[in-house]
N, C-alpha and C positions, 0 to 999 in steps of 0.2 A: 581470608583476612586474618593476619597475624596481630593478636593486644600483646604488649608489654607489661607482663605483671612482677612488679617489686617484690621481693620475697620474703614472704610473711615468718621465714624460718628463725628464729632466735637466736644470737649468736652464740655459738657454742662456750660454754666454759669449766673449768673443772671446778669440783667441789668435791673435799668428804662424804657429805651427804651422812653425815652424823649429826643433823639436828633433830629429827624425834628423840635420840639417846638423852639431850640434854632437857628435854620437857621436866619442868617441875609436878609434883605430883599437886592435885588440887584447880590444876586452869579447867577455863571450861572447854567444854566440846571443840566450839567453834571456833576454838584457837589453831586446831592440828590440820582441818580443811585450810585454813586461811592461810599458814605457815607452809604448807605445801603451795601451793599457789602464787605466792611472794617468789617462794625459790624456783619456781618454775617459768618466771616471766623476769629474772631479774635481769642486769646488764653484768658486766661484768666487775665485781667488786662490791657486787650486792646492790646496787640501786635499783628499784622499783618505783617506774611511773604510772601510778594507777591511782583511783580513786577509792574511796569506801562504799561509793554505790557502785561501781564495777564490780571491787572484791566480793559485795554483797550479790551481786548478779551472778557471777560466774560459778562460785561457791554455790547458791542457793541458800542464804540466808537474810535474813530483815536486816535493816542497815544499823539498827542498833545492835543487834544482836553480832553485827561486822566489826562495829565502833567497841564490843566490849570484848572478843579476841584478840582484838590490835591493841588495846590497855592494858589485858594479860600477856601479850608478846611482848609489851614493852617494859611491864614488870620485869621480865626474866630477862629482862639486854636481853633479847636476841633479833626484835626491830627497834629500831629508831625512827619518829617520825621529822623530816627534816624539812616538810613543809607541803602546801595545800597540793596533793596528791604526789607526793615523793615521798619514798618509807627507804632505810638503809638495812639491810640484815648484818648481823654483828659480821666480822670476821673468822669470827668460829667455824659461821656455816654456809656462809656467802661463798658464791662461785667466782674464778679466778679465770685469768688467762694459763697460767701456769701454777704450778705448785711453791713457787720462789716466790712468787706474788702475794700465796695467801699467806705465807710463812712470813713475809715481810711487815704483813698490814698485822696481824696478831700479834708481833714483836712490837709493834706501833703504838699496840693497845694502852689505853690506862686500866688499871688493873680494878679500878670499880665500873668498867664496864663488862668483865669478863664474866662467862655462867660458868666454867669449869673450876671453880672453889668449890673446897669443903662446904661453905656454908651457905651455896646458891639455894640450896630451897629454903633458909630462915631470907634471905633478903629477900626470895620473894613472897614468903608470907608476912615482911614485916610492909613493901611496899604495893601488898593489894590491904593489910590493915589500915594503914597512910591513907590509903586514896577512902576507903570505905569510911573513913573519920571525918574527915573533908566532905565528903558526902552529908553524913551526917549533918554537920554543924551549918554546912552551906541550908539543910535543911530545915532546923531550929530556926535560923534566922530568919529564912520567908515566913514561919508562922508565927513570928511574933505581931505582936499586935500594932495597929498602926496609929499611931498619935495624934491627934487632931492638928490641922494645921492653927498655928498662932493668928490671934485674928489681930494685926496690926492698929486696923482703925480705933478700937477700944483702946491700944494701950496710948495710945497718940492724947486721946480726952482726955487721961488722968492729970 
């Protein structure tokens, strides 16, 4: 009996394959499994359909701990998430059909999406500072105190 089986093979693409080079100093760990794994399942032009309980599975990491690689990737532009399980990898390090292709989408770029600046590791310590602030403050607010609700009836008798 012959099955026909679909081929589970990835389509081929080119890349640099100079995205560890661009790692800012300070991400955490489970940035550089995760980043290797985006680029090794993407399409071509860098889109990746996956989820963060996948990434979290195949990696071998807790899904939080998946969710806070992917907010240091995307500190550093080098994913974007473009929605509920699609992530983009910059141009920089995304695989291509051709090398005119990747050469064309990086000329495409806006220039504050790029990591290859002088000053890519202040932006990205200014925007894991950002996020870490927001945290903060998002967190001051749940503990403030809760206010009694107004009791209508009373004011209504006055």
């Amino acid at each position: 009996m012959t099955v026909a089986v679909e081929s589970m093979v990835p389509e081929y693409v080119w890349t640099a394959n100079n995205a560890l080079a661009f790692t800012p100093r300070g991400m955490p760990p489970a940035a550089y499994p995760i980043l290797i794994h985006l680029l090794g399942r993407q399409e071509p032009g860098g889109r990746c359909l996956v989820t963060q309980d996948t990434i979290a599975q195949f990696v071998g990491l807790s899904r939080p701990m998946a969710s806070r690689g992917l907010q240091h990737l995307g500190f550093a532009q080098m994913v974007w998430k473009e929605g509920n399980g699609a992530y983009r990898l910059s141009p920089l390090i995304a695989g291509f059909r051709t090398p005119a292709d990747q050469l064309a989408a990086i000329e495409g770029m806006d220039d504050d999406d790029r990591f290859d600046h002088p000053d890519f590791q202040e932006r990205y310590e200014r925007g894991v500072a950002q996020h870490e602030k927001e945290r903060q403050e998002k967190a001051a607010r749940r503990k403030r105190p809760v206010e009694p609700p107004i009791d209508l009836a009373s004011r209504r008798k006055r």
